[in-house]
Backbone as numpy.savetxt, mean C-alpha at the origin, in Angstrom:
# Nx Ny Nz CAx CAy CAz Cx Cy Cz
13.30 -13.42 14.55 12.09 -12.89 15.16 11.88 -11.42 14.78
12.99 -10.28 15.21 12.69 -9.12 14.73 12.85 -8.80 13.54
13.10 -10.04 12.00 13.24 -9.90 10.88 11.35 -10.22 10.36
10.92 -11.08 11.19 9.03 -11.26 10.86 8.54 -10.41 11.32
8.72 -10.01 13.01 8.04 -8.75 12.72 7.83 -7.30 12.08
9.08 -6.80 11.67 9.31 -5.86 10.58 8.65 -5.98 9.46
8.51 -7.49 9.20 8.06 -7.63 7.78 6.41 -7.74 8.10
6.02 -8.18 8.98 4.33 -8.03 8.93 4.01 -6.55 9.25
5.02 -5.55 10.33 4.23 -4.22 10.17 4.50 -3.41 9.10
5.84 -3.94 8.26 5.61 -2.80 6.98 4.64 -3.18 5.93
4.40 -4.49 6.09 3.17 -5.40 4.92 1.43 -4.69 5.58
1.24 -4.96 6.93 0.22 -4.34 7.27 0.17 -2.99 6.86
1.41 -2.19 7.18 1.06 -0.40 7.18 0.74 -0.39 5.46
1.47 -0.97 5.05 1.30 -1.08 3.17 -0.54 -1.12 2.96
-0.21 -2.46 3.05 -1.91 -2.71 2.99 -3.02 -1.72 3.48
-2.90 -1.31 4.96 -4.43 -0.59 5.65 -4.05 0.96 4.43
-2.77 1.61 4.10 -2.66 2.56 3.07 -3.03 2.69 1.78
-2.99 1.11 1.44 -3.54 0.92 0.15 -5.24 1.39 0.31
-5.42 0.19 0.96 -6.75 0.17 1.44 -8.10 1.53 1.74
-7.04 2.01 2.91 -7.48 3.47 2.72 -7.72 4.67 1.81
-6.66 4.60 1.42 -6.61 4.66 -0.32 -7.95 5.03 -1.15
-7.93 3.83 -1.58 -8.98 3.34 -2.09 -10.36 3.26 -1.87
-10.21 3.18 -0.14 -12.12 3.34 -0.02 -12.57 5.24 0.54
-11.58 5.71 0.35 -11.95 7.16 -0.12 -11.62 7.53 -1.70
-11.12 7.07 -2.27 -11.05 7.62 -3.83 -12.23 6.47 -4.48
-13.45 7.01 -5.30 -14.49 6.69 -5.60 -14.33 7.03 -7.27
-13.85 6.91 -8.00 -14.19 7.56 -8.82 -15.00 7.55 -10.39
-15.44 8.11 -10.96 -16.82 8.27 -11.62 -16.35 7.27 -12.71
-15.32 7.71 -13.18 -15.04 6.47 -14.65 -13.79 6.07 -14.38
-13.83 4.83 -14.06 -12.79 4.02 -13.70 -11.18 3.50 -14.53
-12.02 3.75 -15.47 -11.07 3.16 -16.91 -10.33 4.23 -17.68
-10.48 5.73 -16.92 -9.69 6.44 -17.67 -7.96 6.43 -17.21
-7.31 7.45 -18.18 -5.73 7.38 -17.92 -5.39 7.70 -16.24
-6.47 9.00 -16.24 -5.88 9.44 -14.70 -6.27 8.56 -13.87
-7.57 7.71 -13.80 -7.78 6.78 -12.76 -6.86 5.32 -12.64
-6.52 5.07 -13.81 -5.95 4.14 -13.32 -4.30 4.36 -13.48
-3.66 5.52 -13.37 -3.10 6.39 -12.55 -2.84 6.21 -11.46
-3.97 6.81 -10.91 -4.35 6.90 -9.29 -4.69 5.69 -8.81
-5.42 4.80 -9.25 -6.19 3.40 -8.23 -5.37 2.61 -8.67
-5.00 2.30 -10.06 -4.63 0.91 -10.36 -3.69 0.19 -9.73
-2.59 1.26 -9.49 -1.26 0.53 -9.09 -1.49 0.53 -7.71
-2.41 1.61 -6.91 -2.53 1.32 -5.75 -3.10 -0.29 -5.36
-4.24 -0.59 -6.13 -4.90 -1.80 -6.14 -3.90 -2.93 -6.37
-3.29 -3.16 -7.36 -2.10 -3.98 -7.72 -0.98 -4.06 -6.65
-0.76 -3.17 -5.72 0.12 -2.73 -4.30 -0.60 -3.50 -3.71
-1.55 -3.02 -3.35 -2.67 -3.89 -2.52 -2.75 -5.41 -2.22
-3.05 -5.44 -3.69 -3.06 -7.03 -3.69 -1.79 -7.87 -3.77
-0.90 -7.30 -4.01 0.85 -7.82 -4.24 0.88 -7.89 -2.34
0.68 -7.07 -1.19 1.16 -6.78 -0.22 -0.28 -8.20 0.43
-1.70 -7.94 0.52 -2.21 -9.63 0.83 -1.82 -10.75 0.25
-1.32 -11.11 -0.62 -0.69 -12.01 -1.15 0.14 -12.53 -0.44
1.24 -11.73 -0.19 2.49 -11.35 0.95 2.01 -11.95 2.44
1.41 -11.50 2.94 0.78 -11.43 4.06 0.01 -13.33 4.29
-0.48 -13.95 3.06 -1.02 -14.54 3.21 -0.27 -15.60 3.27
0.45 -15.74 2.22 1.81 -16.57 2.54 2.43 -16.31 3.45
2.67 -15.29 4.30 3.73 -15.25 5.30 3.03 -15.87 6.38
1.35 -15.77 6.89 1.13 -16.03 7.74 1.24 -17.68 7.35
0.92 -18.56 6.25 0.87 -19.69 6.02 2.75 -20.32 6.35
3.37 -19.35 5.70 4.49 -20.25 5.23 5.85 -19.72 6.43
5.46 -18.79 6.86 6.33 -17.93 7.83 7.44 -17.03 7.24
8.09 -16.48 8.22 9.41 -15.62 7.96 10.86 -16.39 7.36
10.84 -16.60 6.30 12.73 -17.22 6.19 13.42 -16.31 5.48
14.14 -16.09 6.74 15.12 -14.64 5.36 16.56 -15.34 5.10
17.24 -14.66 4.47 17.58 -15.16 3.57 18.41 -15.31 4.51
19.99 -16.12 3.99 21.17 -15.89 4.49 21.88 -14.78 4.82
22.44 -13.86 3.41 23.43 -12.47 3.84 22.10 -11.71 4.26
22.89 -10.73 5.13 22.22 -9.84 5.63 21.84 -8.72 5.18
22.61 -8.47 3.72 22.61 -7.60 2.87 21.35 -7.61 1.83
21.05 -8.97 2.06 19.95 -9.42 1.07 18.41 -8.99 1.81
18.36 -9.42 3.16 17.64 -9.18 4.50 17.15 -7.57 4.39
18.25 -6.97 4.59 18.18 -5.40 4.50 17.91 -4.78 2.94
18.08 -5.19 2.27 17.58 -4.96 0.77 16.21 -4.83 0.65
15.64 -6.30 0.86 14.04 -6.51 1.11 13.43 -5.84 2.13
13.95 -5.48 3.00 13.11 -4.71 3.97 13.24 -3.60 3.37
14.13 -2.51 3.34 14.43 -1.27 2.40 13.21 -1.21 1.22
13.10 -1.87 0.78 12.65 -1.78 -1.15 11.10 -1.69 -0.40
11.12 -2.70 0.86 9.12 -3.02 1.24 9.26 -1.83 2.05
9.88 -0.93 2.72 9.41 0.58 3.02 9.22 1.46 2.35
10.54 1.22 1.18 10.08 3.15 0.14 8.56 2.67 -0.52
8.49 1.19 -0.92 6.93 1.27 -1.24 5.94 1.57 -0.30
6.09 1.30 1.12 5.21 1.44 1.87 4.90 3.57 1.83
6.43 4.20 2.07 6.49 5.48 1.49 5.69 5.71 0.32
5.82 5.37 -0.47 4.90 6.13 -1.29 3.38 5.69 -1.20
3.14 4.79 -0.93 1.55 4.28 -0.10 1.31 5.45 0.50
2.11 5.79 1.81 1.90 6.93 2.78 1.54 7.50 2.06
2.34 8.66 1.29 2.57 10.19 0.59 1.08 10.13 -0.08
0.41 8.81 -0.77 -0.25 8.85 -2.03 -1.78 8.99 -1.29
-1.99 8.25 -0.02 -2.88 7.94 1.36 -2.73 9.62 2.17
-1.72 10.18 2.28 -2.09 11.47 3.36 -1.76 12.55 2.42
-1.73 12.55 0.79 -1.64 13.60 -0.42 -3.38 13.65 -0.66
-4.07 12.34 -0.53 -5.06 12.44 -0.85 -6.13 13.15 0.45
-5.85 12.27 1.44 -6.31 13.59 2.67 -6.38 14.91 2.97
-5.33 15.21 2.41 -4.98 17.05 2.01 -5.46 17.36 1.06
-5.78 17.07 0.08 -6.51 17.40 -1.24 -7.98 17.22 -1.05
-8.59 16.47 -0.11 -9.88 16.22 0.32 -10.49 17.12 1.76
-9.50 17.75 2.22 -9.72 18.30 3.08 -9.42 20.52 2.44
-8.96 20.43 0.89 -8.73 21.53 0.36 -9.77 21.64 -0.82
-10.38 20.23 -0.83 -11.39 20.77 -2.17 -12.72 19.64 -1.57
-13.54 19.94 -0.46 -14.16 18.95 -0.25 -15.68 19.14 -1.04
-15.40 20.14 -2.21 -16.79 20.00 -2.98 -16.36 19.07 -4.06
-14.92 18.79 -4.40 -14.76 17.41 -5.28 -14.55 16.25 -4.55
-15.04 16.16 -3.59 -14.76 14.72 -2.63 -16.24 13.47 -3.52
-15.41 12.74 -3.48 -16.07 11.86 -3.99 -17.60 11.14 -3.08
-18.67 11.09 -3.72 -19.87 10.57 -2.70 -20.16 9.00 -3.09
-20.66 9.07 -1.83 -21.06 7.42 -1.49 -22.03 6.97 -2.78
-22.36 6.44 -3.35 -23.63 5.78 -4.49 -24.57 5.07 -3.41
């Protein structure tokens, strides 16, 4: 039980970070180095973490046997969720220090 729920709030916090992410970074040409830089892998996070989510709600929680394996996977799905954070509240600070390059609505 407290091995599913761990795993749906670090999959949720992943996701709404991605997410967030993303629907504040707008940016003008999509296809360059720095953008997909910045969005792509977030997007690819994104969608790797609903994926996750979608199966888990379909197929449920089975962790593994060792516990070492258990704690591995949870570990590896936080430092990503970490850098989600850093990449989600780096961009807040940078939008709140240059808000004449903040990206506008179309």
């Amino acid at each position: 039980m407290l091995y599913t729920v761990t795993l749906y709030a670090l999959l949720v916090t992943g996701l709404a970070a991605s997410i967030g992410f993303l629907a504040m970074h707008r940016p003008r040409r999509f296809f360059r180095k720095v953008e997909i830089n910045a969005s792509w892998r977030v997007i690819i996070v994104g969608l790797w973490y609903a994926r996750s989510l979608v199966l888990l709600g379909i197929r449920g929680a089975r962790p593994e046997h060792a516990w070492w394996d258990i704690l591995l996977s949870l570990g590896l799905l936080a430092a990503i969720d970490a850098l989600l954070l850093v990449r989600f509240f780096s961009y807040l600070r940078y939008l709140r220090e240059h808000p004449r390059d903040a990206p506008t609505a179309v």
